[in-house]
TIRO-2110 file (N, C-alpha, C; in Angstrom, 1 decimal):
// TIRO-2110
146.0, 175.1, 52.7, N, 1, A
146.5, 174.1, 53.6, CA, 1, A
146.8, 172.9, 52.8, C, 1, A
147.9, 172.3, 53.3, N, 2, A
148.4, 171.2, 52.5, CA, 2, A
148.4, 170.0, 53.3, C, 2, A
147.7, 168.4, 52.8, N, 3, A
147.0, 167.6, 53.7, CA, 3, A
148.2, 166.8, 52.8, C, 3, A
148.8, 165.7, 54.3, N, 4, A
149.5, 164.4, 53.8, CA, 4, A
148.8, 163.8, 53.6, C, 4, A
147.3, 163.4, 53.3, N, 5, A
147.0, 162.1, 53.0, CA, 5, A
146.3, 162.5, 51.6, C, 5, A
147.1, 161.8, 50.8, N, 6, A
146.9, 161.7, 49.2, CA, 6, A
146.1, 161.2, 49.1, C, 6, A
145.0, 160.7, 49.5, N, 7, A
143.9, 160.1, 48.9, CA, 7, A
142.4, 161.5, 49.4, C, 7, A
143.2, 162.5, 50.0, N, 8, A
142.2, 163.5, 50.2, CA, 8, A
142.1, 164.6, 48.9, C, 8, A
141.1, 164.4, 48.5, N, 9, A
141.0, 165.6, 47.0, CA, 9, A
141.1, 167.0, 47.4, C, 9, A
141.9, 167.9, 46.7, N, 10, A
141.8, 169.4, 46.5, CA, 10, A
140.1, 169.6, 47.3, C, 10, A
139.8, 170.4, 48.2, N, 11, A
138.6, 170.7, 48.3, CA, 11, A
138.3, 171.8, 49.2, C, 11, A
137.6, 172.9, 49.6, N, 12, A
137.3, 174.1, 50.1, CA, 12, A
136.9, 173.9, 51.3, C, 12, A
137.8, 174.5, 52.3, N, 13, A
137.3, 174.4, 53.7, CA, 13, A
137.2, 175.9, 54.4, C, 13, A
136.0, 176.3, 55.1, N, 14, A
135.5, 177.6, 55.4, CA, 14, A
136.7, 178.1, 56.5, C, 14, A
137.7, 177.4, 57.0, N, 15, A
138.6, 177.8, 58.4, CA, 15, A
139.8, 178.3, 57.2, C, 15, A
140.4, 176.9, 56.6, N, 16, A
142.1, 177.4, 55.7, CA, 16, A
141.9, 177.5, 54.2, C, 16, A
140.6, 177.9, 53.7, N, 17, A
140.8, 177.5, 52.6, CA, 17, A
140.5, 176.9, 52.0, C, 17, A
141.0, 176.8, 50.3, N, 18, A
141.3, 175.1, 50.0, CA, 18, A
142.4, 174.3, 50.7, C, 18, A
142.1, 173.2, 50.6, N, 19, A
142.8, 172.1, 50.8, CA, 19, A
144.0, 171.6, 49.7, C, 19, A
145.0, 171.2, 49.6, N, 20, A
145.7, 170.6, 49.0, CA, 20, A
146.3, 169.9, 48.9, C, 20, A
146.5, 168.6, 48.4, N, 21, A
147.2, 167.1, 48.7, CA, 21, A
148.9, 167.7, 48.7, C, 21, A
149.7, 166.7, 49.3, N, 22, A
150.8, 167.1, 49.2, CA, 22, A
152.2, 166.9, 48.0, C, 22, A
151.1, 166.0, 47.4, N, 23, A
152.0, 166.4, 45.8, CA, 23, A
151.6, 167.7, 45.1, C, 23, A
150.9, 168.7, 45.6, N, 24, A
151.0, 169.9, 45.2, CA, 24, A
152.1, 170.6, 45.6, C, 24, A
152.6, 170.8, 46.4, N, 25, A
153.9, 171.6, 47.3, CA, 25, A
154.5, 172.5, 47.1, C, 25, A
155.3, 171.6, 45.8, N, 26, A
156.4, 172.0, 44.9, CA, 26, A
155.3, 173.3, 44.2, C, 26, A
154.2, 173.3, 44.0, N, 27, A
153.5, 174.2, 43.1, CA, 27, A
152.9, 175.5, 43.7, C, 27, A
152.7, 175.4, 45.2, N, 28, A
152.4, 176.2, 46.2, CA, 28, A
153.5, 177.0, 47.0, C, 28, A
154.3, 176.2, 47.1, N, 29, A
155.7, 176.9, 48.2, CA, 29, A
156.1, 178.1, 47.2, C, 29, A
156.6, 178.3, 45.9, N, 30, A
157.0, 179.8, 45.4, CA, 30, A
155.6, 180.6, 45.8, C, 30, A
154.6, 180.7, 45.8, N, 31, A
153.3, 181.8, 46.2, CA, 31, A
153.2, 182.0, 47.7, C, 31, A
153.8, 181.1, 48.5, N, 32, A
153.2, 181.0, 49.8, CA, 32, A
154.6, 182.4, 50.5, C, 32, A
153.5, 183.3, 51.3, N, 33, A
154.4, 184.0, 52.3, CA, 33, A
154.9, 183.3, 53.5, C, 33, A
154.1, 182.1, 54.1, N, 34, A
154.6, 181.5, 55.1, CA, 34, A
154.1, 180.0, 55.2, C, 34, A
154.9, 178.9, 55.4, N, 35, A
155.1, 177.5, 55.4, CA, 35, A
154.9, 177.0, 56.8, C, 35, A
153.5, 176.6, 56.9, N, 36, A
153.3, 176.1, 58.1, CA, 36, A
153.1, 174.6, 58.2, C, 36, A
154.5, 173.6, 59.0, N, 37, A
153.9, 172.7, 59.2, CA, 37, A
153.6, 171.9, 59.9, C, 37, A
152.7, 171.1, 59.9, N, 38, A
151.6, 170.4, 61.3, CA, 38, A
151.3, 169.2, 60.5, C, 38, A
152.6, 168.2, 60.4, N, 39, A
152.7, 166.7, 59.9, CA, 39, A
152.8, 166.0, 61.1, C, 39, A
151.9, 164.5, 61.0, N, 40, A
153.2, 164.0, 61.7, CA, 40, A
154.2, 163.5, 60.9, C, 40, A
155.5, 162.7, 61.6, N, 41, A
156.4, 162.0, 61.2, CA, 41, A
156.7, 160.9, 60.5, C, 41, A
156.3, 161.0, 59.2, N, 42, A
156.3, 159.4, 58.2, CA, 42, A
157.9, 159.4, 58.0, C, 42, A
157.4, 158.5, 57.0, N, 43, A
158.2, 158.0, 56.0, CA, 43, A
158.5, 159.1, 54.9, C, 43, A
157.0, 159.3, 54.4, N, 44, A
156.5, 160.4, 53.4, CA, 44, A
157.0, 161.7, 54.0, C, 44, A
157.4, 162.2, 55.1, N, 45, A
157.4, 163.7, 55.6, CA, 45, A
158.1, 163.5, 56.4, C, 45, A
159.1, 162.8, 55.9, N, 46, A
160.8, 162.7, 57.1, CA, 46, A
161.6, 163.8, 56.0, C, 46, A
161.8, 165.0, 56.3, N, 47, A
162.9, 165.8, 55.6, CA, 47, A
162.2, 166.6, 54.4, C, 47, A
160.8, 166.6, 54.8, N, 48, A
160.2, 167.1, 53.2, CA, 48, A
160.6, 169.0, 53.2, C, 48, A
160.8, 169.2, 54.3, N, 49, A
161.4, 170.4, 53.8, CA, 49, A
163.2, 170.7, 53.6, C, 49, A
163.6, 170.4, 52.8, N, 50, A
165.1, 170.1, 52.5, CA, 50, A
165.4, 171.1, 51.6, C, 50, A
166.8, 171.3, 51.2, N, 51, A
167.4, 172.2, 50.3, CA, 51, A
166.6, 172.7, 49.0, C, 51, A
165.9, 171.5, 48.4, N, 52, A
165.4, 171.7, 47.4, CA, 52, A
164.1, 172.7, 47.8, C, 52, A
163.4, 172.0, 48.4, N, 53, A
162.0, 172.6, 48.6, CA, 53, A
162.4, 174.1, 49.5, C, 53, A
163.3, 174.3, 50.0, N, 54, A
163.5, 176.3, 50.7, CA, 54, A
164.1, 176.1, 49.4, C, 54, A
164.5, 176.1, 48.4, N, 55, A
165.1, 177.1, 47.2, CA, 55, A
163.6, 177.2, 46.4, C, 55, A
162.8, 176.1, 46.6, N, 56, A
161.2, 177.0, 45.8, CA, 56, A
160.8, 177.9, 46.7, C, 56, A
160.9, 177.9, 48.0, N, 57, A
160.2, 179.0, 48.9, CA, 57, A
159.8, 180.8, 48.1, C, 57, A
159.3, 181.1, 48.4, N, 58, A
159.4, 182.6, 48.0, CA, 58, A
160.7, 183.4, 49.0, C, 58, A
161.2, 184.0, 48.6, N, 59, A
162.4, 184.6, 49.0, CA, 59, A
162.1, 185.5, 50.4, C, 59, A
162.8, 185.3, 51.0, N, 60, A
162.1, 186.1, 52.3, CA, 60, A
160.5, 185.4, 53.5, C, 60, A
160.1, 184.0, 52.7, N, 61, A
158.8, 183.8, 53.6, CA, 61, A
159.2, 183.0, 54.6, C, 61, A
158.4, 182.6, 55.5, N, 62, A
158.4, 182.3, 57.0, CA, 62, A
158.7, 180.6, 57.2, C, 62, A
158.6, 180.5, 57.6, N, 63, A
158.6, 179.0, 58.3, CA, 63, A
158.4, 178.6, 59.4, C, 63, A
157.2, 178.2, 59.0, N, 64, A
156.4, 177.9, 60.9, CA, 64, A
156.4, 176.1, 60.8, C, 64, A
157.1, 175.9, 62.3, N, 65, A
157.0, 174.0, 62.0, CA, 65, A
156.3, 173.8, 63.4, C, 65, A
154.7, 173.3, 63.3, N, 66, A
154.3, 173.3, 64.7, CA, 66, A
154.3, 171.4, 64.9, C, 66, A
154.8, 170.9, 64.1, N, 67, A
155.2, 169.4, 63.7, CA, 67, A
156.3, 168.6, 64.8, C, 67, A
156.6, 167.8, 63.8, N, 68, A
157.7, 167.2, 64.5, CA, 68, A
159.2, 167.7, 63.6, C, 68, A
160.7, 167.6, 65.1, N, 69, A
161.6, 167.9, 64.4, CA, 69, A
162.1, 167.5, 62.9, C, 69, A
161.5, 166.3, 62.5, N, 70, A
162.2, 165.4, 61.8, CA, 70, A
162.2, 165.5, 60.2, C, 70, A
160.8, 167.0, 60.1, N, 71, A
160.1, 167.5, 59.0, CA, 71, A
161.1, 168.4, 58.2, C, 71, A
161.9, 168.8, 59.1, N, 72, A
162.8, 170.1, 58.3, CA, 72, A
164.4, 169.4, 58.4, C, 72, A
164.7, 169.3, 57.1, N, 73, A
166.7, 169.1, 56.9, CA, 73, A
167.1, 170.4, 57.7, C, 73, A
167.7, 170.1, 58.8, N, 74, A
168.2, 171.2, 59.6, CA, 74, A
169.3, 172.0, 58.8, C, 74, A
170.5, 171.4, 58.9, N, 75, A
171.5, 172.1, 57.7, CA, 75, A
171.0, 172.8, 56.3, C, 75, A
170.1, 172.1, 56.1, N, 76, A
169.4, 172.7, 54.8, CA, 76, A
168.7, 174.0, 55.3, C, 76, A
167.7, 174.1, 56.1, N, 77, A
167.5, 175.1, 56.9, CA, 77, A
168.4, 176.0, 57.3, C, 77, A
169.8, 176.2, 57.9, N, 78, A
170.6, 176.7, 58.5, CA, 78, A
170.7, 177.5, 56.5, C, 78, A
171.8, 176.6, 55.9, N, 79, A
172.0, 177.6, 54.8, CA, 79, A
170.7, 178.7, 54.1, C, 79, A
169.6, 177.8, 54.3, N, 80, A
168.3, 178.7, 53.8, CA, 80, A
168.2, 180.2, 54.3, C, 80, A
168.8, 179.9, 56.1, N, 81, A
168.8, 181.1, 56.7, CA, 81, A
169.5, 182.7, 56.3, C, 81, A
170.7, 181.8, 56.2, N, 82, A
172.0, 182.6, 55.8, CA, 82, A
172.2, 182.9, 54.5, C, 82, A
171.6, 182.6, 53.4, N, 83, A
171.2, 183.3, 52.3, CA, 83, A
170.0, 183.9, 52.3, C, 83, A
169.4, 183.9, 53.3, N, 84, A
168.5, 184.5, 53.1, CA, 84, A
167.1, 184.4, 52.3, C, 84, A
167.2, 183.2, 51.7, N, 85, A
166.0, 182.5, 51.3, CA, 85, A
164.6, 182.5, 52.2, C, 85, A
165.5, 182.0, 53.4, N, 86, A
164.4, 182.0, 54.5, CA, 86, A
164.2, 183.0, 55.3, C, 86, A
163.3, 183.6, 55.3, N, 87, A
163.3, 184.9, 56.2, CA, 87, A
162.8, 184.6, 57.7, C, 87, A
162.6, 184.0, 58.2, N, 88, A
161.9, 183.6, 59.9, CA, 88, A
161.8, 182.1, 59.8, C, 88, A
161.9, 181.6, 60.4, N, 89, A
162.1, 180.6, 61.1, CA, 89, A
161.1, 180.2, 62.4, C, 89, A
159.9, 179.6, 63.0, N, 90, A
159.5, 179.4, 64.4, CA, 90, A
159.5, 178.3, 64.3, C, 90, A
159.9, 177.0, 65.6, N, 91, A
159.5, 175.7, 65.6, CA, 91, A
160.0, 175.9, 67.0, C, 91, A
159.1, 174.8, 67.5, N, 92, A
159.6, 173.9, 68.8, CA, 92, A
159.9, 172.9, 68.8, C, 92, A
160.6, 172.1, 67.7, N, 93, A
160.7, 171.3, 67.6, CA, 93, A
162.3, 171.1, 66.8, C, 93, A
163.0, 170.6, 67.2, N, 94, A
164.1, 170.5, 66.6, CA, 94, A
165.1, 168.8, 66.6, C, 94, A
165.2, 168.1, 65.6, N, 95, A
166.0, 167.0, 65.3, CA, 95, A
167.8, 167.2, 65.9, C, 95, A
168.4, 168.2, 65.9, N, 96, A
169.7, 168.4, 66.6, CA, 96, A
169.2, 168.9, 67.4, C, 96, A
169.6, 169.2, 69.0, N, 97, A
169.8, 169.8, 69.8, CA, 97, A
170.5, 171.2, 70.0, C, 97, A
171.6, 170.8, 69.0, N, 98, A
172.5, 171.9, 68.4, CA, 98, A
171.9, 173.3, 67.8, C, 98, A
171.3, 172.5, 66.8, N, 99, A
170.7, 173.6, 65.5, CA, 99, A
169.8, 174.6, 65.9, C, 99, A
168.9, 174.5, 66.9, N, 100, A
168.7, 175.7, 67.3, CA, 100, A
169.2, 177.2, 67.6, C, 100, A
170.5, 176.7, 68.2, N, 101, A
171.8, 177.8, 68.4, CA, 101, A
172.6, 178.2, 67.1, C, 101, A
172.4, 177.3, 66.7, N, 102, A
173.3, 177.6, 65.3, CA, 102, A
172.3, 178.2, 64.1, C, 102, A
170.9, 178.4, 64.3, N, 103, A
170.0, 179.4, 63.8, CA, 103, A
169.9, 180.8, 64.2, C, 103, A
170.4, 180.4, 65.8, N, 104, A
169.8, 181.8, 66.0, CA, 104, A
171.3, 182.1, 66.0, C, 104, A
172.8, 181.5, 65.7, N, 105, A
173.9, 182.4, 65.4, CA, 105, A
173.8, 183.2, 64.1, C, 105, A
173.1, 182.7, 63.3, N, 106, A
173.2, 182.5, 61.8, CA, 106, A
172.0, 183.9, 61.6, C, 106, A
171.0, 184.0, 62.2, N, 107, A
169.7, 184.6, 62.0, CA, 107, A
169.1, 185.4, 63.2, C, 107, A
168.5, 186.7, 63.4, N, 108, A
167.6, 187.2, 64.2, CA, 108, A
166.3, 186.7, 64.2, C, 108, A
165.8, 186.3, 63.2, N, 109, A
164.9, 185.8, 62.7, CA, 109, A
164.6, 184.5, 63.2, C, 109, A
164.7, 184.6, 64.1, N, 110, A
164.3, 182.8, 64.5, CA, 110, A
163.7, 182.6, 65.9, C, 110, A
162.6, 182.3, 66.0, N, 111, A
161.5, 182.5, 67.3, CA, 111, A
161.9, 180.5, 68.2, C, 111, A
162.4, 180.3, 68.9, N, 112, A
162.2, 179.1, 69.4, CA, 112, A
161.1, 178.8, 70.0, C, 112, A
160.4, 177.8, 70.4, N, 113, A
159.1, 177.7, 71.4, CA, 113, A
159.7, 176.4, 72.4, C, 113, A
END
């Protein structure tokens, strides 16, 4: 589990795990089968998942956003799909209106809520 608040230390929790601050990310997303996120909406976590961060993804892993729309670069997302970087897709939460539809033209792989 990966916690936005930096001033929380790496530390072992009996439900997810360890814990890990969110300047780890970049060091976690290539190992992770699936990217779950449950931010809220900063400053810090406006777009944190963007082009760069799905090209560390592991090839084919999930993406779960139980967050706010505002966490995922949707177009960045959309190409992730369609190369296939990103293998699944779930959010209820979406910044366009649009991009929804244009996921699920792009992908089977994509669960709305």
């Amino acid at each position: 589990m990966v916690s936005s608040d930096a001033r929380r230390e790496a530390q072992n929790d009996p439900v997810f795990g360890r814990n890990h601050s969110i300047d780890e990310l970049e060091d976690l997303l290539p190992i992770a089968d699936s990217v779950v996120l449950s931010l809220p909406l900063t400053a810090e976590t406006t777009g944190i998942m963007n082009e760069s961060r799905f090209s560390q993804m592991k090839r084919k892993a999930s993406l779960i956003n139980i967050g706010r729309g505002g966490l995922v670069d949707e177009p960045a997302l959309i190409k992730a799909l369609e190369t296939g970087q990103v293998g699944y897709i779930s959010s209820g939460a979406w910044t366009r209106y649009s991009c929804h539809r244009t996921c699920l033209r792009t992908s089977m792989a994509v669960m709305i809520a």
